[in-house]
ROMARDREN-60276 format. One record per residue (C-alpha): residue number from 1; residue in one letter; x, y, z. Coordinates in steps of 0.02 Angstrom, whole numbers, plus 50000, padded with zeros to 5 digits. Each point is the difference from the previous one (the first is absolute). Layout:
residues N
+-----+------+-------+-------+-------+
! pos ! code !     u !     v !     w !
+-----+------+-------+-------+-------+
! NUM !    A !     X !     Y !     Z !
...
+-----+------+-------+-------+-------+
END
This chain:
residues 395
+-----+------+-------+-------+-------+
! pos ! code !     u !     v !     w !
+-----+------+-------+-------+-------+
!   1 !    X ! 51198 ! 48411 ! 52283 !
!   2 !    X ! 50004 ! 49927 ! 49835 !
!   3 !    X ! 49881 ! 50100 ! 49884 !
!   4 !    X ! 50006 ! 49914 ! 49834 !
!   5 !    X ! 49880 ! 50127 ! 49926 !
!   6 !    X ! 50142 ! 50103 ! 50001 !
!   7 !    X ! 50118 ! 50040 ! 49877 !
!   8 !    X ! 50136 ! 50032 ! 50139 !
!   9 !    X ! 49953 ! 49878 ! 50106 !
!  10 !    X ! 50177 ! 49944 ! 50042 !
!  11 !    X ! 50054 ! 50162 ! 50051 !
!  12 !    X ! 49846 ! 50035 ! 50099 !
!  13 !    X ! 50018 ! 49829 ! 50097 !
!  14 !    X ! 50203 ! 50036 ! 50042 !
!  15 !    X ! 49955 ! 50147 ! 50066 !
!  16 !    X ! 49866 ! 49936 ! 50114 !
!  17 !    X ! 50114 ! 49850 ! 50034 !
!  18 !    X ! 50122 ! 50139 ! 50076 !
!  19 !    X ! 49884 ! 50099 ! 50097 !
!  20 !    X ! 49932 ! 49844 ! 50065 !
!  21 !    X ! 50177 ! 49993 ! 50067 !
!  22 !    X ! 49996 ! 50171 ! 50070 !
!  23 !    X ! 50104 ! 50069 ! 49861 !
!  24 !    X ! 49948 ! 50158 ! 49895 !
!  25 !    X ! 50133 ! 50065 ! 49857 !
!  26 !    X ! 49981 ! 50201 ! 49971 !
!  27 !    X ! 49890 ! 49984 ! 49839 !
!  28 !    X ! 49888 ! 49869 ! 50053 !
!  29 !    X ! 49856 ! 50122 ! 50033 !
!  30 !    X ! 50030 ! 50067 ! 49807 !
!  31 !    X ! 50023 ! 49840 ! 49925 !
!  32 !    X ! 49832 ! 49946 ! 50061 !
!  33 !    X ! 49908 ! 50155 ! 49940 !
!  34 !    X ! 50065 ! 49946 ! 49818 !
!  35 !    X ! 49973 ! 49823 ! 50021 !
!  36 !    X ! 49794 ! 50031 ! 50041 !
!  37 !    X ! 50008 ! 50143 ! 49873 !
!  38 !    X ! 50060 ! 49880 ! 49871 !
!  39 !    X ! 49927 ! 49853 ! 50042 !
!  40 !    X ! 49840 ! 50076 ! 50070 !
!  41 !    X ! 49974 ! 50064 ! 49820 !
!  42 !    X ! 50068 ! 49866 ! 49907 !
!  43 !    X ! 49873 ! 49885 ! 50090 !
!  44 !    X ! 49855 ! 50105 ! 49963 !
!  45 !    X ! 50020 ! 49984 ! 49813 !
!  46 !    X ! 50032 ! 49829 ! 50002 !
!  47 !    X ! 49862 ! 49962 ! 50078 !
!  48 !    X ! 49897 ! 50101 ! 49896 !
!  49 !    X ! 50045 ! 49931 ! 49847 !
!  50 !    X ! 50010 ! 49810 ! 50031 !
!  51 !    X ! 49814 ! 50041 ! 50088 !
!  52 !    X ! 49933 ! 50082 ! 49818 !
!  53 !    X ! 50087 ! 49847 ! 49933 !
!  54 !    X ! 49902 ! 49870 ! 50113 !
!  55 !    X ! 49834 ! 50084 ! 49975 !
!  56 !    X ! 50024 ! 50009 ! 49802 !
!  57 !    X ! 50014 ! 49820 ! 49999 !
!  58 !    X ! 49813 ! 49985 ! 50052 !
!  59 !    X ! 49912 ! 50153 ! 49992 !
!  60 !    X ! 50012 ! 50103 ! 49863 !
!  61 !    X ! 49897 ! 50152 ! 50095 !
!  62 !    X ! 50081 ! 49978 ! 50175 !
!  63 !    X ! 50145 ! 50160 ! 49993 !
!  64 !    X ! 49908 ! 50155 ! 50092 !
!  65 !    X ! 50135 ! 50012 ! 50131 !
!  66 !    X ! 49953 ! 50067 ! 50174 !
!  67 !    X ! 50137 ! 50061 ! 50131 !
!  68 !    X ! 49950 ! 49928 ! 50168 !
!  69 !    X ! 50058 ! 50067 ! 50158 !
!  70 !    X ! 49872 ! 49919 ! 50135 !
!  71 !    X ! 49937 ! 49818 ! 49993 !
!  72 !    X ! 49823 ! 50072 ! 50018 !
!  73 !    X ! 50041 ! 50071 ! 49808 !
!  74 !    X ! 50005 ! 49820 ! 49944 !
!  75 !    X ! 49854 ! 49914 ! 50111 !
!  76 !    X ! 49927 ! 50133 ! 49928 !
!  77 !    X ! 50027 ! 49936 ! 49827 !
!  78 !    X ! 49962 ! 49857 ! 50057 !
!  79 !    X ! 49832 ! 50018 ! 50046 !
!  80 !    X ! 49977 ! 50084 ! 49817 !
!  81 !    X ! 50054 ! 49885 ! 49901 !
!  82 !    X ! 49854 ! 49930 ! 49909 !
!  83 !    X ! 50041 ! 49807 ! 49998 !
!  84 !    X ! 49913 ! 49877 ! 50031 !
!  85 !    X ! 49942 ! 50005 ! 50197 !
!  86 !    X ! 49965 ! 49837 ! 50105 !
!  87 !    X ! 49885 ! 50026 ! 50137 !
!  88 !    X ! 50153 ! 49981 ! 50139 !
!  89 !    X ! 50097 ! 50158 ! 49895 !
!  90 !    X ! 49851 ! 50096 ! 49987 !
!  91 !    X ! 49969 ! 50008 ! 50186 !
!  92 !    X ! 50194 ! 50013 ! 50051 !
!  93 !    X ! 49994 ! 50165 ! 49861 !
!  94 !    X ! 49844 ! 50054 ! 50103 !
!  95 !    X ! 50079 ! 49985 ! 50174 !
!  96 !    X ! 50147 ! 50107 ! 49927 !
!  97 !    X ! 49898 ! 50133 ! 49949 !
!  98 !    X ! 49892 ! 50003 ! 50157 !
!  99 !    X ! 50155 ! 50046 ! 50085 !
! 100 !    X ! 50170 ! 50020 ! 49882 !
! 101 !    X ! 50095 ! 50038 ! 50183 !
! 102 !    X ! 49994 ! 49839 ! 50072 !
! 103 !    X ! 50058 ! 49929 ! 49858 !
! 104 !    X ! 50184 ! 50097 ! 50016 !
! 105 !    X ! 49958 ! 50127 ! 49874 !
! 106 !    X ! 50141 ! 50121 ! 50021 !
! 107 !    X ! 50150 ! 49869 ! 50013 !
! 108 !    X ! 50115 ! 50085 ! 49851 !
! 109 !    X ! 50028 ! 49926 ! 49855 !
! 110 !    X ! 50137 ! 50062 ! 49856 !
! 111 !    X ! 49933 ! 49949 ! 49818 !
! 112 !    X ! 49869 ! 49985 ! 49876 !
! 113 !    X ! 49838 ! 49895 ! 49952 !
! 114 !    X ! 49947 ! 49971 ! 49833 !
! 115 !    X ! 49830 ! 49994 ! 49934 !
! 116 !    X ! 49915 ! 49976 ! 49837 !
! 117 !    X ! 49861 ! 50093 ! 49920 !
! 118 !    X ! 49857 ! 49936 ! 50108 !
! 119 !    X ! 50121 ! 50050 ! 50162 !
! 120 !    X ! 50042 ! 49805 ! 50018 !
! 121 !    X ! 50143 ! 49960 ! 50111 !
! 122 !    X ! 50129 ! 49907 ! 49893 !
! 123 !    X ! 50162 ! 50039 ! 50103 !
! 124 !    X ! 50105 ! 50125 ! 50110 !
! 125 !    X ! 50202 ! 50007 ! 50028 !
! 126 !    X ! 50070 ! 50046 ! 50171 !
! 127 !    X ! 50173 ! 50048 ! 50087 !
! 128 !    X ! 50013 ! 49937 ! 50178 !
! 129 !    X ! 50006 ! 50130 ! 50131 !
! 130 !    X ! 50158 ! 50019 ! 50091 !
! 131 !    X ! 49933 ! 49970 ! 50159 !
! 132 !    X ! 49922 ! 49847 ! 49933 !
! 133 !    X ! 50173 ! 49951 ! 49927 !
! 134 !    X ! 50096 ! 50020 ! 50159 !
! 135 !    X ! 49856 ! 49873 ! 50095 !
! 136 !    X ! 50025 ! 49878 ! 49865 !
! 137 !    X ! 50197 ! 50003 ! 50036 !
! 138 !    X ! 49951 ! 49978 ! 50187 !
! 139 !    X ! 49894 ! 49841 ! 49976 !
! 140 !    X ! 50154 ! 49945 ! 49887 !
! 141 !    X ! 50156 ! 50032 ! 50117 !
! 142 !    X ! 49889 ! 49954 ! 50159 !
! 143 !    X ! 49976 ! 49825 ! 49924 !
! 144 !    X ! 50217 ! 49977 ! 49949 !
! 145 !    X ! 50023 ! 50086 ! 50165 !
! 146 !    X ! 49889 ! 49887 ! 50115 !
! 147 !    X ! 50078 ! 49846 ! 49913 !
! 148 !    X ! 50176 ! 50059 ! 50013 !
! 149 !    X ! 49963 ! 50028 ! 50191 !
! 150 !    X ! 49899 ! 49842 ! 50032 !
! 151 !    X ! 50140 ! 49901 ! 49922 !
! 152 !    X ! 50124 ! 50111 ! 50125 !
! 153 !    X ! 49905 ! 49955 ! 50146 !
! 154 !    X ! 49986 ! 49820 ! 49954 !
! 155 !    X ! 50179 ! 49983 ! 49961 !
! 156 !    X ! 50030 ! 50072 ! 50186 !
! 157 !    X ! 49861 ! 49858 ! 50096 !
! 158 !    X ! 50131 ! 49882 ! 49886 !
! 159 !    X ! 50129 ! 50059 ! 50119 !
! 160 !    X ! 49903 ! 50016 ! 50141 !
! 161 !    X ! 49964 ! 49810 ! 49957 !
! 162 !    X ! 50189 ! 49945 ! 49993 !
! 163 !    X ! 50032 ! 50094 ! 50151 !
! 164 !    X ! 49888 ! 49891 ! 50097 !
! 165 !    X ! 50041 ! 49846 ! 49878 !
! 166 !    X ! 49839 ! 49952 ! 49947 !
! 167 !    X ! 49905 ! 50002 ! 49833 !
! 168 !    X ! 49923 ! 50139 ! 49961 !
! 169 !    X ! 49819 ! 49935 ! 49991 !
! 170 !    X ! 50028 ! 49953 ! 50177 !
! 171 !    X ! 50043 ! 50178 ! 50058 !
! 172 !    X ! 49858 ! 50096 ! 50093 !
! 173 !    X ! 50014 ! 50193 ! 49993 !
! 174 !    X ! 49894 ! 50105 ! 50109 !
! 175 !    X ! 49910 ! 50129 ! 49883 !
! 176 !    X ! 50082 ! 50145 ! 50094 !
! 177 !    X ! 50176 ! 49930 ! 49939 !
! 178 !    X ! 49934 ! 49979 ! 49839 !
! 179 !    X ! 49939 ! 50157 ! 49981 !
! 180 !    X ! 50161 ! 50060 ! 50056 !
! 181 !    X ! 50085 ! 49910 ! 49871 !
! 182 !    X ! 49913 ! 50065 ! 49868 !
! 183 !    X ! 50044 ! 50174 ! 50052 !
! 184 !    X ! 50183 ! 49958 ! 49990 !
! 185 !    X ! 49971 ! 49914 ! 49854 !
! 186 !    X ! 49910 ! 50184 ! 49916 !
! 187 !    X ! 50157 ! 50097 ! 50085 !
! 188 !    X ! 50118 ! 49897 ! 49896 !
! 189 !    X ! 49910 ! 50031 ! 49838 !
! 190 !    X ! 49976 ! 50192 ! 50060 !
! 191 !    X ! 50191 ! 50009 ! 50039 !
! 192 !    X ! 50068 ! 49918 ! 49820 !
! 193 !    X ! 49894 ! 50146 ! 49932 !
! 194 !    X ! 50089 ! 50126 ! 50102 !
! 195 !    X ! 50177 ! 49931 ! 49961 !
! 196 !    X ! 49955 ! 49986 ! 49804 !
! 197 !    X ! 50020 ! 49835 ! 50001 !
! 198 !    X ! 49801 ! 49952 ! 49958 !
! 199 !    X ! 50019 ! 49986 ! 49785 !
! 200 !    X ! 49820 ! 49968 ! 49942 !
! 201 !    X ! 49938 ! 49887 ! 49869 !
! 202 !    X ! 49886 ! 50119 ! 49862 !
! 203 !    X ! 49897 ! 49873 ! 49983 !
! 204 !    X ! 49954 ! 50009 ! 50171 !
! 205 !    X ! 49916 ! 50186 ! 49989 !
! 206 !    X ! 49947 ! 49971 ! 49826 !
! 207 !    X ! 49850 ! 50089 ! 49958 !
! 208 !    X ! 49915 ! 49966 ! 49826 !
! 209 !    X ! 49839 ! 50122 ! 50004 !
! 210 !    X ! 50075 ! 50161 ! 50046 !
! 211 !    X ! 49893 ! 50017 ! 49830 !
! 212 !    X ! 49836 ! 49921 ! 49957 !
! 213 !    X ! 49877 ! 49972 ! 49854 !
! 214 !    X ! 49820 ! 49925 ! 50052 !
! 215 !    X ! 49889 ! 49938 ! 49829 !
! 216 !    X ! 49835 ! 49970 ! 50049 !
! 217 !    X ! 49896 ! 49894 ! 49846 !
! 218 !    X ! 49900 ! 49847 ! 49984 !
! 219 !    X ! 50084 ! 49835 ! 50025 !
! 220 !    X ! 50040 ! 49953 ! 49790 !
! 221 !    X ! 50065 ! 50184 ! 49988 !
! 222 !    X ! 50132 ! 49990 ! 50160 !
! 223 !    X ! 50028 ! 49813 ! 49936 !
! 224 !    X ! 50063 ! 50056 ! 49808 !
! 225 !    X ! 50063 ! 50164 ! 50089 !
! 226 !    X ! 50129 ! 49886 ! 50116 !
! 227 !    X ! 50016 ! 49879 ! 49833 !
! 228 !    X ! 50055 ! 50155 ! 49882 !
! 229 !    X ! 50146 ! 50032 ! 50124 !
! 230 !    X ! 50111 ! 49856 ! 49951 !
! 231 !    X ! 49989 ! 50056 ! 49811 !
! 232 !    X ! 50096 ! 50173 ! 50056 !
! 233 !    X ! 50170 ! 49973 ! 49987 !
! 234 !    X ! 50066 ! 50160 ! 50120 !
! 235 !    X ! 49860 ! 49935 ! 50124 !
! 236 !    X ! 50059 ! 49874 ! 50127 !
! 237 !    X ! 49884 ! 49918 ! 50130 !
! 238 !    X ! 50123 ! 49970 ! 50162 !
! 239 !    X ! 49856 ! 49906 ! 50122 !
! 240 !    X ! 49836 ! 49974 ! 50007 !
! 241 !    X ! 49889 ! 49989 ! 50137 !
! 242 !    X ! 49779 ! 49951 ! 49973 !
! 243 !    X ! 49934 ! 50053 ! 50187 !
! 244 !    X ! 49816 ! 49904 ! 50040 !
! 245 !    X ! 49928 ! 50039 ! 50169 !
! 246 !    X ! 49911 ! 50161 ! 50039 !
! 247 !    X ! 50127 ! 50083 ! 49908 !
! 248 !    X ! 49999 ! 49926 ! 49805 !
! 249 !    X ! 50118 ! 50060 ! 49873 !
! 250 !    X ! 50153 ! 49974 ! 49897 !
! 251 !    X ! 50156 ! 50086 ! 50030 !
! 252 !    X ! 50140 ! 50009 ! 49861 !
! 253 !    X ! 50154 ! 50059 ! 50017 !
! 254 !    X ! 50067 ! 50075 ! 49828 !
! 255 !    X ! 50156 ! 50052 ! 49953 !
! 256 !    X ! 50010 ! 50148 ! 49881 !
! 257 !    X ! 50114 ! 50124 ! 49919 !
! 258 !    X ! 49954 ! 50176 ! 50012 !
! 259 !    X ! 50048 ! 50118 ! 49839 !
! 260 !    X ! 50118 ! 50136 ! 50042 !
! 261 !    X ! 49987 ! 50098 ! 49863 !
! 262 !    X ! 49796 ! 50004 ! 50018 !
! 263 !    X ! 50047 ! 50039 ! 50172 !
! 264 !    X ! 50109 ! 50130 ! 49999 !
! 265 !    X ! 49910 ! 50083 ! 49853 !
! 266 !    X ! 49838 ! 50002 ! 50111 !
! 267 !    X ! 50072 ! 50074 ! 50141 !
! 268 !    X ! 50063 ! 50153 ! 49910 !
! 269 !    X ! 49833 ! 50015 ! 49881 !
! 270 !    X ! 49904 ! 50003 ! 50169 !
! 271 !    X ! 50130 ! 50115 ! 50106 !
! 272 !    X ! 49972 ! 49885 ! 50111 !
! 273 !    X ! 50171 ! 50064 ! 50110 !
! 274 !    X ! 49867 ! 50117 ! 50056 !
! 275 !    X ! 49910 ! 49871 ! 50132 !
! 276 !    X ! 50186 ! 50003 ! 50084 !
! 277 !    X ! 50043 ! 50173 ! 50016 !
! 278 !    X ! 49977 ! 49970 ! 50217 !
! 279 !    X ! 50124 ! 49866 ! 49993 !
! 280 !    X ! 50139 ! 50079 ! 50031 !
! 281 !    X ! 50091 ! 49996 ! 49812 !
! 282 !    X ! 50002 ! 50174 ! 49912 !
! 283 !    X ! 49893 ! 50029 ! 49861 !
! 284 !    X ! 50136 ! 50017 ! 49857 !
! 285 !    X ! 50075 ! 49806 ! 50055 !
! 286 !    X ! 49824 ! 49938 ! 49984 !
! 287 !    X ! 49983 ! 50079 ! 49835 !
! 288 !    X ! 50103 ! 49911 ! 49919 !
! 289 !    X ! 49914 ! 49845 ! 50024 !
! 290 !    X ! 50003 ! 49811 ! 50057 !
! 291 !    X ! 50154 ! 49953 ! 49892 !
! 292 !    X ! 50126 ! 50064 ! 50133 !
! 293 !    X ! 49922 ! 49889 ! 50124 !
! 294 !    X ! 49995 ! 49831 ! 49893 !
! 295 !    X ! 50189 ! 49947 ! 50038 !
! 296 !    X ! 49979 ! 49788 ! 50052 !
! 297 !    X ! 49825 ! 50016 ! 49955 !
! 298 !    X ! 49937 ! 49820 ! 49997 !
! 299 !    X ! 49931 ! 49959 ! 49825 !
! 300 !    X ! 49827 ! 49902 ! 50070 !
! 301 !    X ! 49905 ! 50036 ! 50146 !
! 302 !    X ! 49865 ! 49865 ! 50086 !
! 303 !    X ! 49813 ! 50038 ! 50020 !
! 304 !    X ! 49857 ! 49912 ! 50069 !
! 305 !    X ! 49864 ! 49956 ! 49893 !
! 306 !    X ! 49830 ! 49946 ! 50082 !
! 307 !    X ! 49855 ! 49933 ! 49908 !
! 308 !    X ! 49848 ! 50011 ! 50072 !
! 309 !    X ! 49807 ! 49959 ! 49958 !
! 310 !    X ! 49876 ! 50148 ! 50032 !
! 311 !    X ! 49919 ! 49903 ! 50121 !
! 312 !    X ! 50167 ! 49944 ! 50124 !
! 313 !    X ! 50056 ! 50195 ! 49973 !
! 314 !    X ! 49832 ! 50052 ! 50087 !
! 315 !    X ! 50046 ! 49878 ! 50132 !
! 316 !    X ! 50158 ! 50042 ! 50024 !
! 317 !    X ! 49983 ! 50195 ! 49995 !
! 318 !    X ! 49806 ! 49997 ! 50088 !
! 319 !    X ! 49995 ! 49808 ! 50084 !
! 320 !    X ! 50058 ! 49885 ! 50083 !
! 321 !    X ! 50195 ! 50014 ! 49953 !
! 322 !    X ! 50019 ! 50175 ! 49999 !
! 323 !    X ! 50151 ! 50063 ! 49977 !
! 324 !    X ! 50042 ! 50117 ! 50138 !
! 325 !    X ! 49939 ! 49846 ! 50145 !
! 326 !    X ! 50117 ! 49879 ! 49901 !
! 327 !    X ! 50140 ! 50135 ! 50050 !
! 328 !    X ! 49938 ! 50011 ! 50176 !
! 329 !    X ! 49979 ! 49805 ! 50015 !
! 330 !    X ! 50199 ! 50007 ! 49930 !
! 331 !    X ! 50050 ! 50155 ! 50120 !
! 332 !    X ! 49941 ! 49883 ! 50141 !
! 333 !    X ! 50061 ! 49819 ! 49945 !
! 334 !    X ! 50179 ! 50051 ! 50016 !
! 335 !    X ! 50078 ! 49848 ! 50099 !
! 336 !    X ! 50141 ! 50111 ! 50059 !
! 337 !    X ! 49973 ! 50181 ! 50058 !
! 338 !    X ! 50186 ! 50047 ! 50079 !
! 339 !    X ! 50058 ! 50165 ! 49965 !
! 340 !    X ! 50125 ! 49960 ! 49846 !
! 341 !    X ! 49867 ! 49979 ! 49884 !
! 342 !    X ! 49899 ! 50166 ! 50071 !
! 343 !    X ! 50167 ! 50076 ! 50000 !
! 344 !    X ! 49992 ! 49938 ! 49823 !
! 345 !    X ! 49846 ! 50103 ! 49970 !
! 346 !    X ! 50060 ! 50141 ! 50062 !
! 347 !    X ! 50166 ! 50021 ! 49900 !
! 348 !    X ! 49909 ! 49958 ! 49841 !
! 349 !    X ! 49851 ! 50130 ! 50028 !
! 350 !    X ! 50126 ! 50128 ! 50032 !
! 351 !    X ! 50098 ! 49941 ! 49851 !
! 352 !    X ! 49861 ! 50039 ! 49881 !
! 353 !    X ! 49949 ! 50165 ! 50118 !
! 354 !    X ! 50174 ! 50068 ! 49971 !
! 355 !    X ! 49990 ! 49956 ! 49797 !
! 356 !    X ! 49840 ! 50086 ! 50010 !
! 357 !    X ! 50060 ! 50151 ! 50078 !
! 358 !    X ! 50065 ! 50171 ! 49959 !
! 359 !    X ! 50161 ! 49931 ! 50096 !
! 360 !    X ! 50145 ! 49934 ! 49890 !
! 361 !    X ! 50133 ! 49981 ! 50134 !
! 362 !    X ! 49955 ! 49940 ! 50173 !
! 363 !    X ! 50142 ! 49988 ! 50162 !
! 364 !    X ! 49946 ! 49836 ! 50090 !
! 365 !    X ! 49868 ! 49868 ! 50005 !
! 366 !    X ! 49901 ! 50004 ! 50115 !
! 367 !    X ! 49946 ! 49800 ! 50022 !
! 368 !    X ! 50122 ! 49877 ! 50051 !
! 369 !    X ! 49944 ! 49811 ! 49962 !
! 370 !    X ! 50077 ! 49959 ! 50175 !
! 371 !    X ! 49926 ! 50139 ! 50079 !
! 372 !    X ! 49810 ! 50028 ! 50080 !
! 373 !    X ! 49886 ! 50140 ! 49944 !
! 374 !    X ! 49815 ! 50061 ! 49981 !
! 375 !    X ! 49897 ! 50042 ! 49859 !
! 376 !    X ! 50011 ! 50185 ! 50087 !
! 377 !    X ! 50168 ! 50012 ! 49967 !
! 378 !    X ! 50015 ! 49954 ! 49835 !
! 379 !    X ! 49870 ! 50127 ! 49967 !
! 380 !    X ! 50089 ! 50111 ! 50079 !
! 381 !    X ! 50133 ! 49983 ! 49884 !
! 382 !    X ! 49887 ! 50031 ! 49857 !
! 383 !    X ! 49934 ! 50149 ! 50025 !
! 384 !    X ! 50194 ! 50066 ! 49989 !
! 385 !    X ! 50019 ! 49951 ! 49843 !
! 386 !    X ! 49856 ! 50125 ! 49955 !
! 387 !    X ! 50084 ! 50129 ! 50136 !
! 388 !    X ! 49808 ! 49984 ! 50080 !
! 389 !    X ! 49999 ! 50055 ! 50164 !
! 390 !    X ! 49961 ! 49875 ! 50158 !
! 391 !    X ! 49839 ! 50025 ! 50090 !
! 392 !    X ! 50000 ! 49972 ! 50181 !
! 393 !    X ! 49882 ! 50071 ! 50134 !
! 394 !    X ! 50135 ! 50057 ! 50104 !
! 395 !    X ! 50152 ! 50097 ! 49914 !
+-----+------+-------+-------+-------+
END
């Protein structure tokens, strides 16, 4: 899990890397309360201020800020925003309304819209959830994973093949054996993981949009917006990516610094040490503010940028691309569903739960990649880092 909108995202991916390995040092539980501290923070600013940036750049009335914390917030918005309607947005803004619930109204959302005098929807910043995070790490180690194990399992019809001397295009397996295969093939992978021998690539589990910025204007504005980039010298584009299909949008992926004296400055100003007071770290070490935590800091952090018209926003928030069925459609495209990559969800979902928590030292993991579990006991294990009690009919 390579989060390059994180300022520690080395130290955040070793320390998955070793857990994936079934490996846990003694401060790992405290290390990641700083780290989404930190970089939580960090993030949040950045994002703000590269958004106000964006926004000036076209709309010179766009910066009454809006904290968002369910998507129904911003279809919301949405359906306010006094642009220019085509018959097609007009009735999908009319369906919503008619019945906001079907339309996954309370999905949560951490950020904030931005409007203009008139309550026009100009753009909105977000921070992925961590369970949304940890799924996007699945999809991403399922894929290495399934072709690390396919090429295993061809590698052993190769010596089935010489066994028999023949080519291998003339051996015929029975679907049982090669089923079978493949199962050895996933034990192999799941035993270099248990042995420590399994180094991942970061480029593997990279994730770029752990933060996002969406600008929603008329075609010429997005088009000088996207234009006006190159002429910013601490601004780098890394990739670029124009989607056309149901879902229509560009996608940017910018480099930026973030400004640690702004930062830091900020977070003191706004006490804002007080939203972690239930994380475990006493008051008087949070007082003294984000500078104790910025050791190997990284100097840029990544976000993604999409530009969107007002019109392919309504249909991707309202129509026929909306988002959350693009995440089902992904949940259930997975080629390879073994139990390493849900094993991969697990770890990484309690990775964030235990950063989250009031814990800062924890004895033993309780997810093994090599291992089988349910989504019960994982839970399980989550409601201990809260010291919640279990509820069971008979006890």
């Amino acid at each position: 899990m390579y989060l390059s909108s994180f300022i520690h995202r080395e130290e955040l991916f070793h320390i998955a890397q070793r857990w994936f390995c079934g490996r846990m040092e003694p401060d790992d539980a405290l290390k990641l309360t700083q780290i989404l501290i930190c970089d939580g923070f960090v993030l949040g600013q950045t994002l703000q201020r590269v958004t106000r940036t964006l926004l000036g750049r076209i709309c010179a009335d766009c910066m009454h800020e809006e904290p968002i914390r369910i998507k129904g917030q911003l279809r919301d918005a949405l359906c306010r925003s006094p642009r220019v309607f085509t018959p097609r947005t007009r009735e999908l803004c009319r369906e919503y309304r008619a019945n906001p619930e079907y339309y996954y109204a309370e999905v949560p959302i951490n950020g904030a819209l931005y409007t203009d005098s008139n309550h026009a929807l100009w753009g909105v910043y977000r921070i992925k959830r961590p369970r949304r995070i940890a799924e996007k790490a699945n999809r991403k180690i399922a894929q290495w994973i399934f072709e690390r194990v396919r090429h295993r399992s061809q590698e052993m019809a190769l010596e089935r093949a010489h066994r028999y001397d023949i080519p291998l295009d003339r051996l015929v397996t029975p679907e049982n054996e090669m089923v079978e295969e493949f199962i050895q093939a996933e034990k192999v992978i799941a035993r270099s993981f248990s042995d420590g021998t399994m180094s991942l690539d970061p480029s593997v589990m990279t994730i770029h949009d752990v933060g996002g910025i969406k600008v929603v204007a008329d075609r010429e504005d997005l088009d000088f917006l996207e234009k006006s980039l190159s002429a910013n010298s601490d601004w780098k584009v890394l990739d670029r990516e124009n989607f056309r299909g149901d879902y229509r949008a560009v996608s940017l992926i910018l480099q930026v610094p973030w400004e640690r004296e702004e930062v830091c400055r900020q977070y003191r100003e706004t006490r804002s040490w007080r939203k972690y007071l239930n994380r475990g770290i006493g008051e008087d070490e949070l007082k003294k503010g984000l500078e104790p935590l910025l050791e190997n800091a990284e100097a840029h952090l990544n976000l993604e940028l999409i530009l969107s018209t007002f019109e392919d926003l309504v249909e991707s928030e309202l129509g026929n691309s909306i988002h959350e069925e693009r995440i089902t459609a992904q949940r259930e495209a997975r080629v390879y569903k073994g139990y390493i990559p849900m094993n991969v969800e697990f770890l990484l979902g309690y990775l964030f739960a235990v950063g989250f928590s009031p814990r800062v030292r924890i004895d033993s993991l309780p997810v093994r990649l090599w291992g089988r579990y349910l989504p019960d006991t994982l839970l399980s294990h989550f409601r201990r880092l809260y010291s919640l009690p279990e509820y069971d009919l008979l006890s």
